[in-house]
N, C-alpha and C positions, 0 to 999 in steps of 0.2 A: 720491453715487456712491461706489464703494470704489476703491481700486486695484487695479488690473488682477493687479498681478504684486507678490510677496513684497519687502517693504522689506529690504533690507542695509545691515548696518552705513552704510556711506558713504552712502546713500540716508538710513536715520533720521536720520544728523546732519546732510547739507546739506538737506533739503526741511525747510521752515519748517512750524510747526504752522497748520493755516488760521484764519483768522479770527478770534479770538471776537466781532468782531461779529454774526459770520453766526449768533451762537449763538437767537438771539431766533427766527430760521425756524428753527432747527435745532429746538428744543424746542416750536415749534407746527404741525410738521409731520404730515400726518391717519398716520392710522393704516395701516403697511401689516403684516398678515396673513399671514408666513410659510407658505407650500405646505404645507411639510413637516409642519408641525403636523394638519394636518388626516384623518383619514381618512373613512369614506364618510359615518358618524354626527355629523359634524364633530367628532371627538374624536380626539388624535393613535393610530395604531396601532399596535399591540403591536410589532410587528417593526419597526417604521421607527425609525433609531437617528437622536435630536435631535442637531442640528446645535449647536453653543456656542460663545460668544462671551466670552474669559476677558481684567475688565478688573480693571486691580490684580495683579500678576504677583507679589508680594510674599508674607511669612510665611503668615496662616493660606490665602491663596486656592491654597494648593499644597496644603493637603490637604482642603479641601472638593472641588476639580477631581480631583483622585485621587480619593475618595470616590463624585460624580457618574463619572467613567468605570468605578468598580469594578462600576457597577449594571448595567453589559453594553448598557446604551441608551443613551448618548452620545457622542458624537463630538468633540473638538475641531477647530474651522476657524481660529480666530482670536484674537488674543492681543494686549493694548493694552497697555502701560505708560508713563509720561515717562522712564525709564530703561531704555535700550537691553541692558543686560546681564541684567534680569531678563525681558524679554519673549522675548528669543533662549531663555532657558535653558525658559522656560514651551513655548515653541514645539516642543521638543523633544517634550513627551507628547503633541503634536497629531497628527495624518494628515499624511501625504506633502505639502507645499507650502503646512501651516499657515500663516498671513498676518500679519505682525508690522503693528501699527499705534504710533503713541503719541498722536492724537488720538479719544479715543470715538465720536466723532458720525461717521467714516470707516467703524468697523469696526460702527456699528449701521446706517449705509447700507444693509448688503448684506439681503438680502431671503433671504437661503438660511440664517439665523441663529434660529435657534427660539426659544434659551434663552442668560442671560447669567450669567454670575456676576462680581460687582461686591465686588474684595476692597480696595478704594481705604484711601488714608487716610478718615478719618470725613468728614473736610470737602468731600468730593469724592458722598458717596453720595447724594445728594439730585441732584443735578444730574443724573447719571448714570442714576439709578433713573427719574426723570421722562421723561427723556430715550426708554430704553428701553422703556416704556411706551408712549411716540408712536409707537417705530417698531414696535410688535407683539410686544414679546418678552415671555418667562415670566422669572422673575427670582430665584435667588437671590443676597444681598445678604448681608453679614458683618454682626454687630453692631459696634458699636452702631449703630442703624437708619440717627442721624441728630446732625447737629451741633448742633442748637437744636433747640426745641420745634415753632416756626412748617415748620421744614424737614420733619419730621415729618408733619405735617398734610398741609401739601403732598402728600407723598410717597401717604400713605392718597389721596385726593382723584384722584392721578393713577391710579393701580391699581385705582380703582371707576370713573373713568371709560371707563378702555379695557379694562377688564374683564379683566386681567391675573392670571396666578397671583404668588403673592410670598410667598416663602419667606424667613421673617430667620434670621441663621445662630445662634440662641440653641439649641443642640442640644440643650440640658442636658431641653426639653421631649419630646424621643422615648428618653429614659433612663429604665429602668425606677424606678430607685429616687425621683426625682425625683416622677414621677407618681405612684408607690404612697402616697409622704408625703402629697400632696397630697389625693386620695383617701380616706384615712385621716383627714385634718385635716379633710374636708368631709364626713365621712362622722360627724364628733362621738367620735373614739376617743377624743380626749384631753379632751375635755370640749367647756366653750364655752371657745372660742379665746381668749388674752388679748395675747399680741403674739409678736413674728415678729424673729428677729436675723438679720439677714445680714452674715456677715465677708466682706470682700474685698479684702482687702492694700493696703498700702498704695502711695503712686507715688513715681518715682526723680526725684532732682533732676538734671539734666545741667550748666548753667550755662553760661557761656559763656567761651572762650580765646580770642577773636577770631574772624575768617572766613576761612571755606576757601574752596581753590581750587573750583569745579564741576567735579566727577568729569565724564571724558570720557562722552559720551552717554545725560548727565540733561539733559531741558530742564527749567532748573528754574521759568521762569515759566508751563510748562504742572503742574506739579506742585505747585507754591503754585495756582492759577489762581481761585478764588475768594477764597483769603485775601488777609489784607495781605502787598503786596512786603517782602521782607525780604532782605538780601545773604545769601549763601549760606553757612551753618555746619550741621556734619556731624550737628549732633544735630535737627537738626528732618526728618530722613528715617527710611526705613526702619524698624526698630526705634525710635527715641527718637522719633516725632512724635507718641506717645501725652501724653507730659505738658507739650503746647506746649496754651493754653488754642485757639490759631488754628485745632487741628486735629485736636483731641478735649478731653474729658473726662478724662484719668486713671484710675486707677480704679476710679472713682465709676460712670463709663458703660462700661467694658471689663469688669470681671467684676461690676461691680452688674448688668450687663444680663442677665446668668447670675441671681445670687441673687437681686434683688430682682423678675424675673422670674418667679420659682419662688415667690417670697413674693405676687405677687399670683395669678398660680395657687390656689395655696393659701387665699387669701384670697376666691376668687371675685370679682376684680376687675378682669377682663382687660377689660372696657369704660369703667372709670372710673378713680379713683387719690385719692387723700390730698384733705385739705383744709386742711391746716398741716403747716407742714416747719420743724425748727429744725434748724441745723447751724453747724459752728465748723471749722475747720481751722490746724492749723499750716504758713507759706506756708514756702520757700526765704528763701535773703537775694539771690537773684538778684528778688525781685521777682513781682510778680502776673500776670508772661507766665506762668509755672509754676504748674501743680497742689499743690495743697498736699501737702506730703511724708505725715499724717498727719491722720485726720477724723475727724469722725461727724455722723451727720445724724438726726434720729426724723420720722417722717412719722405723723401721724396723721390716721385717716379718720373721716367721720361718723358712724359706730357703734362710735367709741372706741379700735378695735384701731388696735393701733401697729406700725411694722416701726424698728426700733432696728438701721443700719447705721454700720459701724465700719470702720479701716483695721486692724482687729486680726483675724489668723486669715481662715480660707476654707472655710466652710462655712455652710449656713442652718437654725435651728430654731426651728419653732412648740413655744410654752406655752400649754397651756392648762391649765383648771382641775383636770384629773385626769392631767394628765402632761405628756410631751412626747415630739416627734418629731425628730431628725438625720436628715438629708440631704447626703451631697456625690460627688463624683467618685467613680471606682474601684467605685460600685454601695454605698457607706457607706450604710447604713439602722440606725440604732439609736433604740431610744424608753426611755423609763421612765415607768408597767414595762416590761419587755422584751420578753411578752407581747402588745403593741400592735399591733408589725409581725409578730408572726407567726400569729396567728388569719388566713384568708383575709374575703377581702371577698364577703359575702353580694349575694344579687341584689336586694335593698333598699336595698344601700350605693351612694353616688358612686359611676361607671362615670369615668372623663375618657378623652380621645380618644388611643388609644393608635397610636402610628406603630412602623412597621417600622425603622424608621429615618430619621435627617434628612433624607437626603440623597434614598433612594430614597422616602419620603413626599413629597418636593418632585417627583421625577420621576412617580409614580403622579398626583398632583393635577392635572400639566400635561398627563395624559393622559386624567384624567377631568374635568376643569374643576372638581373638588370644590377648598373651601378646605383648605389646608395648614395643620398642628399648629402653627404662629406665624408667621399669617398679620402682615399688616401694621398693621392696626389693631393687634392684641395687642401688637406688638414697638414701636410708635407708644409707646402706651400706657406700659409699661415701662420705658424710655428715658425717657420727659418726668420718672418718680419720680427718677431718677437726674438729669435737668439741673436738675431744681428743688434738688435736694441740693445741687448745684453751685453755683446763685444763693444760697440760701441761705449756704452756708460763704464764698461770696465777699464777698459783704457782710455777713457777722457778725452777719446777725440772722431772726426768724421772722419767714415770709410766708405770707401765707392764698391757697390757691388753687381756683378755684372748678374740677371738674372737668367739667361739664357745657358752657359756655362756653369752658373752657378759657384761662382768663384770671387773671393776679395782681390780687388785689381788695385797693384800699386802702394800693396803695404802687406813683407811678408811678415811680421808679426802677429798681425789681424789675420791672416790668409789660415793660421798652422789654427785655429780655435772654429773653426769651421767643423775642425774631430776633434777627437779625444781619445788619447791612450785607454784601455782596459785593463784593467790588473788583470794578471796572466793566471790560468789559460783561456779566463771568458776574449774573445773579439768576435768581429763580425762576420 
């Protein structure tokens, strides 16, 4: 059930978050099929503006939810955080009597909810995603997809079952220059391919000065609620929860999920991935809770080609035998020769699937049930190149993994970091 009437301040903080034990119905609950989605074709219609359900009130979900309302078809109804100050202020872009929640499973109750966007910490999207899926929703989802590999699968597994659109928020695939590289690499401008860099910055170390007070109206054991309890200190929220290993990856899975994205794009390998990963990293002297300040990882696949990612620089390019292509932000396309990117693409060349946009690609797919430019398996996919990097640099050495199977072959220490424990009773 939802609540009847909009939570206030004094409401968020004395009503207790419910259950998690209830969480186990909560995520095998059948499927209910939002009205509004439907029109006569059972596809939703043009004019009917999607109702949205915004959880993760934080950094990037401000300008994806900007983005979805810019398309003229969406609506905001409702808005979850475990921090009361960013769901009040998200509540504001909503319609008259938008509904603050801070438990998920409240705000995917309501059945007048079409589509969700899920801009959580990493550690949270897999719960959250499954979750939404039971109850009917379309879904865009921030990168990185997923906290672990096994979460991942999950995640795919739940969105074929209920037959769900899912949109991951890797935009960098509806960017023109992005695709044209890509296209052009699959098309043989540069020859045969020989490997693929991707830079992508490196991570901050925060450390720790002791513990802080819990900011008035954070629950914060709903905001760990998977991970391990940990007393409350200011760097594992907001901003700084990127380089806690509890509750992401660093930047290995934050902007690797961009470039090495694009590198399997380019590579034609958005159904498979690597089958050796070496990687090394430099840690903090706070210890192996932290991302390593500084890395590199090489992933190489069965047919030799390698992708060589680095904490140096921010940008991705294919070599191949008679050249190469750049790609990055801002619509950057350069190649040598220089001629590469600018001949057009014949209609014998690569075509890849070109979106209007992220955002409004996400909303046409939820109205025609076609799949979206990174769909979930693809962003599945992507993500696992990037935790395997992470295994890899963590324990200091190469792992073979077998991509079909989906499994670390020949090393069970590496093999058990594919999942990861839940503090109890959240699991999958």
């Amino acid at each position: 059930m939802h609540a009847s009437r909009r939570i206030t301040r004094r409401k968020f903080l004395a009503k207790t978050a419910r259950s998690a034990a209830g969480v186990a119905a909560a995520l095998s609950a059948p499927v209910i099929v939002p009205r509004s989605v439907f029109g006569v074709s059972g596809l939703a219609a043009a004019n009917d503006r999607l109702a949205l359900g915004w959880i993760g009130c934080g950094g990037q979900g401000n300008s994806d939810v900007g983005n979805l309302l810019k398309t003229g078809q969406v609506e905001l109804v409702a808005v979850c955080d475990a921090y009361y100050e960013h769901a009040a202020k998200a509540a504001q872009k909503g319609r008259a009597g938008t509904e603050i929640y801070k438990d998920f499973r409240a705000l995917l109750d309501r059945d007048d909810i079409d589509i969700v966007e899920i801009a959580t910490p990493d550690h949270w999207h897999a719960l959250t995603a499954i979750a939404a899926c039971q109850a009917g929703k379309d879904i865009y989802c921030q990168k990185p997809l997923s906290l672990t590999i096994e979460e991942g699968r999950a995640m795919v597994a739940a969105v074929r079952r209920y037959n769900r659109i899912f949109q991951v928020g890797s935009q960098q695939r509806s960017e023109f220059s992005f695709r044209r590289a890509c296209e052009l690499v699959r098309s043989g401008r540069i020859g045969q391919l020989q490997y693929v860099e991707t830079r992508i910055g490196g991570n901050r170390t925060c450390g720790y000065d002791g513990f802080d007070p819990i900011p008035e109206g954070l629950d914060w054991d709903m905001y760990l609620g998977p991970a391990p309890w940990v007393p409350y200190n200011r760097h594992r929220t907001f901003e700084s929860f990127r380089w806690f290993w509890d509750y992401s990856g660093g930047s290995m899975t934050d902007w690797g999920a961009h470039h090495n994205d694009i590198a399997q794009w380019g590579l034609g390998t958005d159904h498979t991935g690597p089958v050796e990963i070496q990687g090394s990293g430099v840690f903090p002297t706070s210890g192996l809770m932290e991302t390593p300040i500084s890395y590199q990882a090489t992933f190489k696949y069965k047919n030799g080609v390698e992708i060589h990612c680095s904490s140096e620089g921010n940008d991705c390019t294919f070599y191949g035998t008679d050249g190469w292509i750049t790609c990055n932000r801002g619509g950057k396309l350069i190649s040598d020769p220089p001629d590469i990117v600018q001949e057009p693409l014949g209609p014998n060349d690569v075509h890849l699937y070109e979106s209007p946009g992220h955002h409004r690609n996400f909303i046409e797919c939820v109205q025609s049930r076609k799949t979206p430019i990174c769909d979930v398996e693809i962003g599945h996919r992507s993500i696992t190149i990037c935790h395997l990097g992470n295994i890899s640099i963590r324990l200091g050495r190469k792992i073979y993994w077998d991509p079909d199977k989906e499994q670390i072959v020949g090393d069970e220490e590496a093999a058990r970091w594919v999942g990861k424990p839940m503090r109890k009773p959240w699991h999958l």
